[in-house]
PDB file of the backbone (N, CA, C, O) and the ligand in Angstrom, with CONECT records:
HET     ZN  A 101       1
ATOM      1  N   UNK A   1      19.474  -7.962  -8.163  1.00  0.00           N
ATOM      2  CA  UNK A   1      19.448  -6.759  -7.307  1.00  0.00           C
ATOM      3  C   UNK A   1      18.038  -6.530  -6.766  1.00  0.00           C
ATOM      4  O   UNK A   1      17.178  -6.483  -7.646  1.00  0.00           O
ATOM      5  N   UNK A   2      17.600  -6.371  -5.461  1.00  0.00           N
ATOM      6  CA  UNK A   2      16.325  -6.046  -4.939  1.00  0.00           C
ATOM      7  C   UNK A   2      16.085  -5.062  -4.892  1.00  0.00           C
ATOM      8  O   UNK A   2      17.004  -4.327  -4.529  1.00  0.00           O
ATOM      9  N   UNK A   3      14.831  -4.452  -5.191  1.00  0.00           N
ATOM     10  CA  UNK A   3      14.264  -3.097  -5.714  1.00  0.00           C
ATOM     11  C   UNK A   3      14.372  -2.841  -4.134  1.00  0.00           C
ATOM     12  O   UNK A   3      14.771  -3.698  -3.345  1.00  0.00           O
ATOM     13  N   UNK A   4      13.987  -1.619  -3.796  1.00  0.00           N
ATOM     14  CA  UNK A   4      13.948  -0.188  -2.634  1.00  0.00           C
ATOM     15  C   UNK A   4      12.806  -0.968  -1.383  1.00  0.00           C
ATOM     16  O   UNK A   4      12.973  -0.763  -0.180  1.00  0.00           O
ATOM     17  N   UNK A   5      11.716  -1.823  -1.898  1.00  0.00           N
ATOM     18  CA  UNK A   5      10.963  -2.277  -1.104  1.00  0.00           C
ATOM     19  C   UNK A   5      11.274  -3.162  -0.692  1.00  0.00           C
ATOM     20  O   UNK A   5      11.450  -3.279   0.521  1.00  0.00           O
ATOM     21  N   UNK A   6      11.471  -4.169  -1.581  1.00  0.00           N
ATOM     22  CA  UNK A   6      12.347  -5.860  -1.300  1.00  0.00           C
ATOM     23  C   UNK A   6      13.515  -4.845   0.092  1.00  0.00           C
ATOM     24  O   UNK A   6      13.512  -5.378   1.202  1.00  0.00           O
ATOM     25  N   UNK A   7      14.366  -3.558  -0.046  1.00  0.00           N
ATOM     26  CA  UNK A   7      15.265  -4.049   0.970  1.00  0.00           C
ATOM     27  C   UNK A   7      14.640  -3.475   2.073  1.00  0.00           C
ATOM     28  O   UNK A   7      15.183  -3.807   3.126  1.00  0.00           O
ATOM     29  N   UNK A   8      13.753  -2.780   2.191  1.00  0.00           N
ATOM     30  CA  UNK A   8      12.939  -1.897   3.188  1.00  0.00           C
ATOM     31  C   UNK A   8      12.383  -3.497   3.783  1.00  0.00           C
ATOM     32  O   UNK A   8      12.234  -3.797   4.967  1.00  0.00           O
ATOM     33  N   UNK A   9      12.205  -4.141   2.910  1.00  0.00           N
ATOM     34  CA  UNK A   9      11.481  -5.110   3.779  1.00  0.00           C
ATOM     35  C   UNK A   9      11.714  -6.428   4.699  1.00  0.00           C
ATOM     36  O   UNK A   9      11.048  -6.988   5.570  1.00  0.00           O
ATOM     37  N   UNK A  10      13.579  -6.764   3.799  1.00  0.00           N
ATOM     38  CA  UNK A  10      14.239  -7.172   4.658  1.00  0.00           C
ATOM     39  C   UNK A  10      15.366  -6.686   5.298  1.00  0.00           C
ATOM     40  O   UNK A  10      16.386  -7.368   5.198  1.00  0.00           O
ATOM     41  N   UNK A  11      15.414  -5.449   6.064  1.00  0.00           N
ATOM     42  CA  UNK A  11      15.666  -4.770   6.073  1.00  0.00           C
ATOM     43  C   UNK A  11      16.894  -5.091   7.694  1.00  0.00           C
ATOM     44  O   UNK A  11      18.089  -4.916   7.936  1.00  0.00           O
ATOM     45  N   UNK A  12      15.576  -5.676   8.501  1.00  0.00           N
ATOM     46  CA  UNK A  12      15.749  -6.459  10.042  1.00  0.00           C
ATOM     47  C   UNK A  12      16.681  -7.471   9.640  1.00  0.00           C
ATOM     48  O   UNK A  12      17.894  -7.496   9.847  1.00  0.00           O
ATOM     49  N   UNK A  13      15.922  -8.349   9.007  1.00  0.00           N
ATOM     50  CA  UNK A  13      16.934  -8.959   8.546  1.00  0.00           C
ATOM     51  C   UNK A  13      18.594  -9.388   8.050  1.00  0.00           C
ATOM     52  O   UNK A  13      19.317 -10.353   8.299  1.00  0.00           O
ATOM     53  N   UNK A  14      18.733  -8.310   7.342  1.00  0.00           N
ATOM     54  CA  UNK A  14      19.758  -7.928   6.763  1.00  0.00           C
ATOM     55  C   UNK A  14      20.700  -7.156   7.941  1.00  0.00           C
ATOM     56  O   UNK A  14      21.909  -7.385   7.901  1.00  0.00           O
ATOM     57  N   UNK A  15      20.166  -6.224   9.017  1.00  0.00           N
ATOM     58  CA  UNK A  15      20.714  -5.937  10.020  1.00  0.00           C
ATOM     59  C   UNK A  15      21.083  -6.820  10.790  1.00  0.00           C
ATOM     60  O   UNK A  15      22.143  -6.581  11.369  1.00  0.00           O
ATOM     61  N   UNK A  16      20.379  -8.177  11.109  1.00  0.00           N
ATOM     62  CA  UNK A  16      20.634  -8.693  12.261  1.00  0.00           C
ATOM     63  C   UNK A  16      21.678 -10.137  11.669  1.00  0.00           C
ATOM     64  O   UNK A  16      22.199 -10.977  12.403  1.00  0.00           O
ATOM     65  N   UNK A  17      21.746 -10.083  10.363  1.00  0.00           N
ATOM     66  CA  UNK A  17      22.381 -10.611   9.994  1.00  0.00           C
ATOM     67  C   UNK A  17      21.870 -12.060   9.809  1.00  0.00           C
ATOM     68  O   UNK A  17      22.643 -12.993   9.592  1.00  0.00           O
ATOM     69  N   UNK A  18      20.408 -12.215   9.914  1.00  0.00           N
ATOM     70  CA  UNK A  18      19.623 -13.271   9.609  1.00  0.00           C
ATOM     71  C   UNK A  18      19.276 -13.394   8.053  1.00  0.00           C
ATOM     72  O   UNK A  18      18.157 -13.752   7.686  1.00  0.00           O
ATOM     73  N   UNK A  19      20.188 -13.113   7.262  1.00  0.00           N
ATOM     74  CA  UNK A  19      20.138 -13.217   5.743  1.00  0.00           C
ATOM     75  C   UNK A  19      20.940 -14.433   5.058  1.00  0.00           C
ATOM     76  O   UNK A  19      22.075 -14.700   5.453  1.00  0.00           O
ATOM     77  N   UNK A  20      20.267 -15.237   3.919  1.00  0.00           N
ATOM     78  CA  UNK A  20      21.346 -15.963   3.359  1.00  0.00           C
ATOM     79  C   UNK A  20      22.567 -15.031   3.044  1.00  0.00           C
ATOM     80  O   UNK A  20      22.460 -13.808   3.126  1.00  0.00           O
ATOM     81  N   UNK A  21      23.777 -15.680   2.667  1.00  0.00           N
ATOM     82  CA  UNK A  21      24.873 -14.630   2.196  1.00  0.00           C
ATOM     83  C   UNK A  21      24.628 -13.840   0.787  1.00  0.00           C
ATOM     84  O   UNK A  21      24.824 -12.656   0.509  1.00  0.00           O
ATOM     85  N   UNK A  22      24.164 -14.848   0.052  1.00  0.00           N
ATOM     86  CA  UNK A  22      23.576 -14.119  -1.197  1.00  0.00           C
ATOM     87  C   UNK A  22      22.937 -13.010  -1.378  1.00  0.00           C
ATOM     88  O   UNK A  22      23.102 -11.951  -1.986  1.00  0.00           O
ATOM     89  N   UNK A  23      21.866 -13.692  -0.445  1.00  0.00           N
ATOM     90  CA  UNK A  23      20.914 -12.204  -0.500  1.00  0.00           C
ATOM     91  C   UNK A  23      21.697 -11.050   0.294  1.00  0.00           C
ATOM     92  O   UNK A  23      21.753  -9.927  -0.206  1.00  0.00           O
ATOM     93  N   UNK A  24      22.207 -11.281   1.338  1.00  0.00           N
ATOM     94  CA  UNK A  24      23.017  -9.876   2.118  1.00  0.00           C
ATOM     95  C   UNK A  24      23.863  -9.402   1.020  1.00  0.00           C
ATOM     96  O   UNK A  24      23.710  -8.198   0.812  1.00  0.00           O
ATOM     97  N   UNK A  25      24.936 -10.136   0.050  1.00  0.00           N
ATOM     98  CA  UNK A  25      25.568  -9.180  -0.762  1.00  0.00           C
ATOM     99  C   UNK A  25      24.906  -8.613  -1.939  1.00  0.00           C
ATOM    100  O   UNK A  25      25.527  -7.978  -2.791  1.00  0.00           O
ATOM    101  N   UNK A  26      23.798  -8.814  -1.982  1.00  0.00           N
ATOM    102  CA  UNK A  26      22.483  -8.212  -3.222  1.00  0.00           C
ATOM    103  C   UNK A  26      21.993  -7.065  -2.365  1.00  0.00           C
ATOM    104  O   UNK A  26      21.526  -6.099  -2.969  1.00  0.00           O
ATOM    105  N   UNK A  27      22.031  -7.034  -1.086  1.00  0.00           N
ATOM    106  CA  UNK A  27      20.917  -5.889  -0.675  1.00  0.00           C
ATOM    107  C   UNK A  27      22.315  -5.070  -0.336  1.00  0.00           C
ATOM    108  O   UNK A  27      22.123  -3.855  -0.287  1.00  0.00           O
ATOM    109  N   UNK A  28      23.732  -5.494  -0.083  1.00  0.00           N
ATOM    110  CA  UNK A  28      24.901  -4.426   0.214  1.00  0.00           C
ATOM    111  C   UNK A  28      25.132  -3.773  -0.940  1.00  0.00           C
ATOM    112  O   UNK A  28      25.585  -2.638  -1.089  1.00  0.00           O
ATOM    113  N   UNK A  29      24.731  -4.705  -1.898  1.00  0.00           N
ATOM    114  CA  UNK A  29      25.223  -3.784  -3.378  1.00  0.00           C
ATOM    115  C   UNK A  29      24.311  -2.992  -3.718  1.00  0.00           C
ATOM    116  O   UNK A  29      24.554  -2.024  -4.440  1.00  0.00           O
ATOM    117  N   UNK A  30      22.725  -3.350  -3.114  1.00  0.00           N
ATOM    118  CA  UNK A  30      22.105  -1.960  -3.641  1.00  0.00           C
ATOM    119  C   UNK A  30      22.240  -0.643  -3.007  1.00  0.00           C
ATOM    120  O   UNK A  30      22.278   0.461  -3.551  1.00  0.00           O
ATOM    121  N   UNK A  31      22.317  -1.008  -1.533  1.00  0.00           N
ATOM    122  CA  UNK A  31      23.001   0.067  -0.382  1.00  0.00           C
ATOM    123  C   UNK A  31      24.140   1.224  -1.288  1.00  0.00           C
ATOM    124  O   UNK A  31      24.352   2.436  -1.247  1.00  0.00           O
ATOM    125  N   UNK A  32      24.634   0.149  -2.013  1.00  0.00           N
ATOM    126  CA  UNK A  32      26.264   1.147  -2.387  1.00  0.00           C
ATOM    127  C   UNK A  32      25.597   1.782  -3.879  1.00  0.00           C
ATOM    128  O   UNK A  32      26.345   2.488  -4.555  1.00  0.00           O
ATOM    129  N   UNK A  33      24.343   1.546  -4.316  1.00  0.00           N
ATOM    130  CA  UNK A  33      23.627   2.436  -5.413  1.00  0.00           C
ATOM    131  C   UNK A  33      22.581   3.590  -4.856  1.00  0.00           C
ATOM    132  O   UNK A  33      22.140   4.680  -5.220  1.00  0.00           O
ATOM    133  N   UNK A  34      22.472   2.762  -3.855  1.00  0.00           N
ATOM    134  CA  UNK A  34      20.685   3.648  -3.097  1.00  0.00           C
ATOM    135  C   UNK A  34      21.260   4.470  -2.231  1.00  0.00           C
ATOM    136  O   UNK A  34      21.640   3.770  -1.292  1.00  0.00           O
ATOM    137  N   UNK A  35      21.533   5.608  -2.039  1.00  0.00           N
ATOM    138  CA  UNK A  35      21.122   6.723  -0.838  1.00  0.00           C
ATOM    139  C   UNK A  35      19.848   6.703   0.285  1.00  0.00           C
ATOM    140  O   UNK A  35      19.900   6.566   1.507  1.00  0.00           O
ATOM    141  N   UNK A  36      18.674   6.895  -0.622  1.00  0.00           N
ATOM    142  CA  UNK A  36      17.572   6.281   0.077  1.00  0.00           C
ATOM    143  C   UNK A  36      17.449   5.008   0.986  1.00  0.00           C
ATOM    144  O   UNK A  36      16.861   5.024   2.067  1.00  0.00           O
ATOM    145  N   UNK A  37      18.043   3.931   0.462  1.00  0.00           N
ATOM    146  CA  UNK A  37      18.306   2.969   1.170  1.00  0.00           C
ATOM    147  C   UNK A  37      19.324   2.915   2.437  1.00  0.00           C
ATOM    148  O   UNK A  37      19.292   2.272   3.487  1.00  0.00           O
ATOM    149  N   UNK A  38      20.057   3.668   2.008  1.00  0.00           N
ATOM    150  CA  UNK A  38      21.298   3.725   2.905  1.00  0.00           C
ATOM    151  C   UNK A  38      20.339   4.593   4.395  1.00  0.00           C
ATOM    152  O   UNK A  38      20.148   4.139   5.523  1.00  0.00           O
ATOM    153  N   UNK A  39      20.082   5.386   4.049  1.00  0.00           N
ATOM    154  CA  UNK A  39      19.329   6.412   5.075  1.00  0.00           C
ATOM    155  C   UNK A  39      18.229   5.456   5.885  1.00  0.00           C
ATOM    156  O   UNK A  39      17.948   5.498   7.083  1.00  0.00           O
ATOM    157  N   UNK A  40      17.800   4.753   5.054  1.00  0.00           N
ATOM    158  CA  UNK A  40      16.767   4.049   6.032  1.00  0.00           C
ATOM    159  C   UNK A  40      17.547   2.950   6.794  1.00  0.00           C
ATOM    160  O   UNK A  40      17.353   2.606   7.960  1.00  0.00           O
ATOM    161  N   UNK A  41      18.470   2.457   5.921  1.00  0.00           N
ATOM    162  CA  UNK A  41      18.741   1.743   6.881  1.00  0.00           C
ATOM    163  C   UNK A  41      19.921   2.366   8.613  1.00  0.00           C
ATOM    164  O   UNK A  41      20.279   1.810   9.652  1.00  0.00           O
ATOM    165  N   UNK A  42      20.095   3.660   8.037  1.00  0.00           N
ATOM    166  CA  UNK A  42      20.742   4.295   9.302  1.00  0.00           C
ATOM    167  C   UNK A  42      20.173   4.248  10.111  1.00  0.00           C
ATOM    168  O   UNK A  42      20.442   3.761  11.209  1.00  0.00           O
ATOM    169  N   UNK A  43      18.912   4.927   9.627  1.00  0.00           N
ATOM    170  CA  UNK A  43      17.770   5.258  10.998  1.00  0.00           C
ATOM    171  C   UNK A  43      17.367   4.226  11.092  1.00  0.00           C
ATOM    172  O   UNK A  43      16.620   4.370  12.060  1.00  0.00           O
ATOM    173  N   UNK A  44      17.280   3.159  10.784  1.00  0.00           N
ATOM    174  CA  UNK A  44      16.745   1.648  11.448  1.00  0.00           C
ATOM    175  C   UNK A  44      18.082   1.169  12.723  1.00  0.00           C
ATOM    176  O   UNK A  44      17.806   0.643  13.801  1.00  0.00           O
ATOM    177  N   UNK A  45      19.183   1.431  12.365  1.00  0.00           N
ATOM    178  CA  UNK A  45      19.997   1.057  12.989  1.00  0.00           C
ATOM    179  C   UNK A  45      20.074   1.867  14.197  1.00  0.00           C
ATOM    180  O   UNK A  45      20.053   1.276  15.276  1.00  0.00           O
ATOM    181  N   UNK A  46      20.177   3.401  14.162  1.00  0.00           N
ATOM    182  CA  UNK A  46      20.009   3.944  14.906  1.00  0.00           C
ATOM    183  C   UNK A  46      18.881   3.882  16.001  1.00  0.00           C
ATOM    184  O   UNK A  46      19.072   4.332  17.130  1.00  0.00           O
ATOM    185  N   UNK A  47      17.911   3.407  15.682  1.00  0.00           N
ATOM    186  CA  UNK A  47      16.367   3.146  16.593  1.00  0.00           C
ATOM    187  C   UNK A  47      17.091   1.869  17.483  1.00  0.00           C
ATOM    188  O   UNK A  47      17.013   1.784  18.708  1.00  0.00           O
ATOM    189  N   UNK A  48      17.949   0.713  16.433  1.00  0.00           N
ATOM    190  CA  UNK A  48      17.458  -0.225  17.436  1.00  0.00           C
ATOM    191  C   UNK A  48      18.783   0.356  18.535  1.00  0.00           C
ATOM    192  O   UNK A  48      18.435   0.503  19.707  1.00  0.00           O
ATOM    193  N   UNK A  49      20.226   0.673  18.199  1.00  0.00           N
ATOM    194  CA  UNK A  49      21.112   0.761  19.248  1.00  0.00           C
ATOM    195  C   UNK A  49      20.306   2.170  20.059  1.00  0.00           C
ATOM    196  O   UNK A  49      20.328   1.860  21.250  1.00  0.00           O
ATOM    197  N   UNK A  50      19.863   3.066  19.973  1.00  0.00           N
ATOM    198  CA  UNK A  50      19.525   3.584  20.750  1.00  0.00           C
ATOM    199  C   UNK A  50      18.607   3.573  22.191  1.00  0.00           C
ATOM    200  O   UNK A  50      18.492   4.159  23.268  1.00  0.00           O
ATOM    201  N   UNK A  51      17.790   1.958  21.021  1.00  0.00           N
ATOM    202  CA  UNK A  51      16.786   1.299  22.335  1.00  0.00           C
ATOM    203  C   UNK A  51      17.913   0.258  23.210  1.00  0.00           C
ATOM    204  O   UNK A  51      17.723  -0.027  24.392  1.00  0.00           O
ATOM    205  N   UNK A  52      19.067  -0.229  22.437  1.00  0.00           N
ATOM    206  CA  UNK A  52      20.110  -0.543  23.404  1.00  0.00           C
ATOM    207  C   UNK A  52      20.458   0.163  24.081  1.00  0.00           C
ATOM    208  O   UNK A  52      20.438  -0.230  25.248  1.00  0.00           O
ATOM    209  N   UNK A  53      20.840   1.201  23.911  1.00  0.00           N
ATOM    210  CA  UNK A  53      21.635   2.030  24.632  1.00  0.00           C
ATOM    211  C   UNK A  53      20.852   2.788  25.655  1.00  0.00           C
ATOM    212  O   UNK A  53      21.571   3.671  26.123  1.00  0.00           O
ATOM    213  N   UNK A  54      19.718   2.785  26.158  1.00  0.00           N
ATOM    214  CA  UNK A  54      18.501   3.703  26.590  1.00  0.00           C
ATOM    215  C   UNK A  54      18.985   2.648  28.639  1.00  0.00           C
ATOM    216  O   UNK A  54      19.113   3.117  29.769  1.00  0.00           O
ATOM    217  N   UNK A  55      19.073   1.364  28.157  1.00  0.00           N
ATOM    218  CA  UNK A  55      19.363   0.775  29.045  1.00  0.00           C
ATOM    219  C   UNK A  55      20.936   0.103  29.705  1.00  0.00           C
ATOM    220  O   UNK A  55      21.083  -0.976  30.278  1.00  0.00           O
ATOM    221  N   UNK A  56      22.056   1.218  29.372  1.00  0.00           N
ATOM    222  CA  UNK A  56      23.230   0.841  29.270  1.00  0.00           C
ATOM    223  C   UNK A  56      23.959   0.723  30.610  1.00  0.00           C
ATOM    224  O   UNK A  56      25.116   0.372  30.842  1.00  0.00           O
ATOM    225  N   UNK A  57      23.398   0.943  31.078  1.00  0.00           N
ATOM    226  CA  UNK A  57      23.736   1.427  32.563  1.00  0.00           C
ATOM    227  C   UNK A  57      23.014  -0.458  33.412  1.00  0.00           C
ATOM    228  O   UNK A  57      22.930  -0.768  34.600  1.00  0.00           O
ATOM    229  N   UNK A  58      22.773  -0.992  32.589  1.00  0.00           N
ATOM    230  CA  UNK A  58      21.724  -1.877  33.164  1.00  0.00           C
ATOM    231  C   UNK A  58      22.166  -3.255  32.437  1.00  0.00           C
ATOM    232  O   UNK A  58      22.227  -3.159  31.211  1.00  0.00           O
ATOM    233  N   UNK A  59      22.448  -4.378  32.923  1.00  0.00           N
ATOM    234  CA  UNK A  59      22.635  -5.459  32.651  1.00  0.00           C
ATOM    235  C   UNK A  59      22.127  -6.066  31.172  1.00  0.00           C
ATOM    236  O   UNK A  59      20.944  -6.318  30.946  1.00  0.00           O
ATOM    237  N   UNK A  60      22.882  -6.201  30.494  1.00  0.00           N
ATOM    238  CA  UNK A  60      22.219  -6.610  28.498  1.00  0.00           C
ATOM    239  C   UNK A  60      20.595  -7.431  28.710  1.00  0.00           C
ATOM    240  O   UNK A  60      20.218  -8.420  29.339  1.00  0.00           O
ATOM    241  N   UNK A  61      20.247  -6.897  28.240  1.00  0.00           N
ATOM    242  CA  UNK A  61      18.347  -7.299  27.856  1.00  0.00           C
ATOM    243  C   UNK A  61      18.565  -9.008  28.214  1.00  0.00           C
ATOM    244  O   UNK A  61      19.705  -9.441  28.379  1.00  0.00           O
ATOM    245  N   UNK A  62      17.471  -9.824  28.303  1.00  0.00           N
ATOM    246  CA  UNK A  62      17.533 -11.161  27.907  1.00  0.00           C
ATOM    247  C   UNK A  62      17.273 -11.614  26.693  1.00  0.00           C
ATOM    248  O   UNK A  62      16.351 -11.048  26.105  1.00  0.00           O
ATOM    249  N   UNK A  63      17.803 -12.444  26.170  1.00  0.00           N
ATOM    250  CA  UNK A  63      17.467 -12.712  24.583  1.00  0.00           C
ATOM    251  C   UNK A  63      16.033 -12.427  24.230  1.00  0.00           C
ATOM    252  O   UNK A  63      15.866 -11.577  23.355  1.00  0.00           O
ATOM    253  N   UNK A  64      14.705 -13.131  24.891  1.00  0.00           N
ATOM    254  CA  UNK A  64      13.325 -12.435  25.194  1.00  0.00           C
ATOM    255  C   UNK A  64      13.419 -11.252  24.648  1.00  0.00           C
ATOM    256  O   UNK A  64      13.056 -10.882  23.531  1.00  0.00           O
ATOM    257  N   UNK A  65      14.039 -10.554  25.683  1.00  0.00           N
ATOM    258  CA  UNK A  65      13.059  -9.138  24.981  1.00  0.00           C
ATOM    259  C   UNK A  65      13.836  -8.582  23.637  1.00  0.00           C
ATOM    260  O   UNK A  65      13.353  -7.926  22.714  1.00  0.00           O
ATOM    261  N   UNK A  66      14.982  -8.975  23.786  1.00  0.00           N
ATOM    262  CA  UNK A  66      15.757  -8.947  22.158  1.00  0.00           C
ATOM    263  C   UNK A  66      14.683  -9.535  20.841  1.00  0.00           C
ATOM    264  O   UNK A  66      14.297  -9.041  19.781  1.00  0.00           O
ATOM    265  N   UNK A  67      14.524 -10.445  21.332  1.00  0.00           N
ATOM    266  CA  UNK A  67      13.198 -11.001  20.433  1.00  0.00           C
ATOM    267  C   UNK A  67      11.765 -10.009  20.063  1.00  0.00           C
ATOM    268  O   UNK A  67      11.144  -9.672  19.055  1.00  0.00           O
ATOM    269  N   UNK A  68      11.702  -9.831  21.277  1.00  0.00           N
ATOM    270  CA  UNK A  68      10.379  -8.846  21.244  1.00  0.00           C
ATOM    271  C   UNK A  68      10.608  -7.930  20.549  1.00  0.00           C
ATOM    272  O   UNK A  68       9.698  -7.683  19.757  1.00  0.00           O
ATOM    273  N   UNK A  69      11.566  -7.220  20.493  1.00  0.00           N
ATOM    274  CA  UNK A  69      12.257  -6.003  20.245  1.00  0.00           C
ATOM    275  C   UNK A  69      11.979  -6.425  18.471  1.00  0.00           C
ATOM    276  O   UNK A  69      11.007  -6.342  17.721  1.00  0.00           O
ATOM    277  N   UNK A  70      12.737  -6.679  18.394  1.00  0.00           N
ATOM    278  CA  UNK A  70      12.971  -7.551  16.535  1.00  0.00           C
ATOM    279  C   UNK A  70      11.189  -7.615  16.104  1.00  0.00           C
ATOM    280  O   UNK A  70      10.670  -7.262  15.045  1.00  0.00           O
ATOM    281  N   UNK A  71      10.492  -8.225  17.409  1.00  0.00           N
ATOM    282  CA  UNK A  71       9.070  -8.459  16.651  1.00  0.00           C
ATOM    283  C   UNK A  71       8.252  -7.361  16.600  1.00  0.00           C
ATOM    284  O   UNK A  71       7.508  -7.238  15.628  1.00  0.00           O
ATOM    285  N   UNK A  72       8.257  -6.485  17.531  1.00  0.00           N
ATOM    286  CA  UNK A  72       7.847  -4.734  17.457  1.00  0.00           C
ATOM    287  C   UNK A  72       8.707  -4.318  16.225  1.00  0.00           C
ATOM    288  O   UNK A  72       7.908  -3.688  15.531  1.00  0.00           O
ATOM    289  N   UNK A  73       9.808  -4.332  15.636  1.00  0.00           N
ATOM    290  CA  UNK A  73      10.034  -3.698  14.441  1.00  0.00           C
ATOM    291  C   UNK A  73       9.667  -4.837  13.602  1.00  0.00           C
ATOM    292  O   UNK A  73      10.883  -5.023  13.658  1.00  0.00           O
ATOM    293  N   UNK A  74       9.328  -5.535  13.069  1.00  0.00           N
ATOM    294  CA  UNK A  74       8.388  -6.080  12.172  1.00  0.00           C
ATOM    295  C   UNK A  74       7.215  -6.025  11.940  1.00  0.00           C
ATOM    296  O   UNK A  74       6.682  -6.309  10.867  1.00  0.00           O
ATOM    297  N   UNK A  75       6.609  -5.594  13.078  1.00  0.00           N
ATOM    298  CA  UNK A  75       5.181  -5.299  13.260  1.00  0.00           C
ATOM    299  C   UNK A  75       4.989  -4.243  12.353  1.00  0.00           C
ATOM    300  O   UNK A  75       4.225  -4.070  11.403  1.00  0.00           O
ATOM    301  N   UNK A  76       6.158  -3.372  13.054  1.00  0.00           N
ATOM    302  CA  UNK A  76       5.845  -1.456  12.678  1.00  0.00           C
ATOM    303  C   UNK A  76       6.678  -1.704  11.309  1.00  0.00           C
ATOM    304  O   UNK A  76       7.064  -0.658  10.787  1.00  0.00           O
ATOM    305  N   UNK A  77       6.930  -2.578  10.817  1.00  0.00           N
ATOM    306  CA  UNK A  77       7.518  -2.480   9.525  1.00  0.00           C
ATOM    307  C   UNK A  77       5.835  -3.488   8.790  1.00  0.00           C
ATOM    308  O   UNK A  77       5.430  -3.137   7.682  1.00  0.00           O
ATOM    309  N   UNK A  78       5.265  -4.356   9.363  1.00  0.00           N
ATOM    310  CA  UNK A  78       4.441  -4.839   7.989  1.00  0.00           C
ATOM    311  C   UNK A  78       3.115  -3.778   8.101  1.00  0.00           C
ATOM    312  O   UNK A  78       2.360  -3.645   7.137  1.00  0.00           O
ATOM    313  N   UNK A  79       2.916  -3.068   9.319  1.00  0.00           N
ATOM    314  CA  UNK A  79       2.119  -1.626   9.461  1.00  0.00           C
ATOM    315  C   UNK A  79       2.330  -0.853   8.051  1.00  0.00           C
ATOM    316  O   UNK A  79       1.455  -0.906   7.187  1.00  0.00           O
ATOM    317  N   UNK A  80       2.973  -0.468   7.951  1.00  0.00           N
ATOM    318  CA  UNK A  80       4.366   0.890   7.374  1.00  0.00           C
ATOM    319  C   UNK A  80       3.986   0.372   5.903  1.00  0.00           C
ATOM    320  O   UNK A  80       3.835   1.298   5.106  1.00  0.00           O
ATOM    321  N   UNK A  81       3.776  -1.093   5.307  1.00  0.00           N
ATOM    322  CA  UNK A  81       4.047  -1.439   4.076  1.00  0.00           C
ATOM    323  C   UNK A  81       3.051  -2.065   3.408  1.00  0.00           C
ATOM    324  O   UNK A  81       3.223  -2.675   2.353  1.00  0.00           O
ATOM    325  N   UNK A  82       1.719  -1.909   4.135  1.00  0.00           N
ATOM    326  CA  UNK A  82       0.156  -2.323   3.860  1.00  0.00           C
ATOM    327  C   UNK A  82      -0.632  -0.788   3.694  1.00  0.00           C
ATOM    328  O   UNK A  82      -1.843  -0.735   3.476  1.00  0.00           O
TER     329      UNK A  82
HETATM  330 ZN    ZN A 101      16.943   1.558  -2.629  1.00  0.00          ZN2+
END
């Protein structure tokens, strides 16, 4: 089971579904213990569809800035954890 930081930290990860399977059902099972966890990961989810959705009206991003996107929340996530 990964402690509160381990999932804060793969956190992107685990959203975007870039996780081994193992590890995704270790960080779902702590989800279904953690509240805290659960919450962060709402509002993580919520940030990124909202930055989807900001442009909905407008042809889907190019994978590029999907990328970028992913690398601005890693940034502001290894910021956040130093
Ligand atoms: Zn937790």
């Amino acid at each position: 089971m990964p402690t509160c930081q381990e999932v804060a930290e793969n956190a992107t990860e685990y959203l975007e579904g870039a996780m081994p399977r193992r590890e995704r059902f270790a960080v779902w099972a702590h989800l279904r213990i953690c509240p805290n966890c659960r919450n962060y990961l709402r509002q993580l989810m919520r940030t990124v569809s909202l930055t989807r959705r900001a442009g909905a009206s407008d042809p889907p991003p190019p994978p590029q800035e999907e990328d970028r996107l992913v690398a601005a929340m890693k940034a502001a996530r290894a910021s956040r954890s130093d």
